[in-house]
N, C-alpha and C positions, 0 to 999 in steps of 0.2 A: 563515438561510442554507439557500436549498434544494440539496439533494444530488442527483443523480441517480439511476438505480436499480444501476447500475455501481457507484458509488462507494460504496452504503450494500452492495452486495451482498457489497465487498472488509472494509468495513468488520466486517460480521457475519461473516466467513471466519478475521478473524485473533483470537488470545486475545491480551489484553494482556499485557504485559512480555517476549512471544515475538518474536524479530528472524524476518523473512522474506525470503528476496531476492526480487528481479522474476520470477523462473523459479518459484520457488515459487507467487507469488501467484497472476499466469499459469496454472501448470499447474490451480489450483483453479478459478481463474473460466472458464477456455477459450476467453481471447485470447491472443494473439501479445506478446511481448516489449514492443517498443515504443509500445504501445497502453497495455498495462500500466503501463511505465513514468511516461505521460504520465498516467495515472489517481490512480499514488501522489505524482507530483510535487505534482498539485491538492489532493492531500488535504494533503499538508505545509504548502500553502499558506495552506489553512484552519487549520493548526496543529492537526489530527485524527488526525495522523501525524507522528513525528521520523524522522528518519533520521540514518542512521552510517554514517562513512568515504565512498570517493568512489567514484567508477565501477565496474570490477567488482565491489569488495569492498563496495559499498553494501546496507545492511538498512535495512528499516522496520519500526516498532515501535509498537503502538496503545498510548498512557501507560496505567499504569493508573488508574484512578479513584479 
């Protein structure tokens, strides 16, 4: 499964078992909210990220290993 360089760069940014919202991640990588968000959703997809709760209150969380 190839990643992109977006997605391995969000990936390298978060520590495991730390929750993060979209604002957060965003403010590290230095995109835009909604950009971000379509970034973490892909990653859920791949099951490389969980996420918790729904819309505003939504975190994403790298498992740990």
């Amino acid at each position: 499964m190839a990643l992109s360089e977006r997605h391995q760069h969000i990936l390298s940014i978060m520590e495991a078992g730390i929750e993060y919202s979209t604002e957060q991640v965003a403010e590290k990588i230095g995109l835009k909210g909604p950009r971000t968000r379509q970034l973490l959703n892909e990653l859920v997809n791949k099951e490389l990220l969980a996420c918790i709760g729904t819309t505003k209150r939504r975190r994403y969380i790298k498992p740990v290993d």
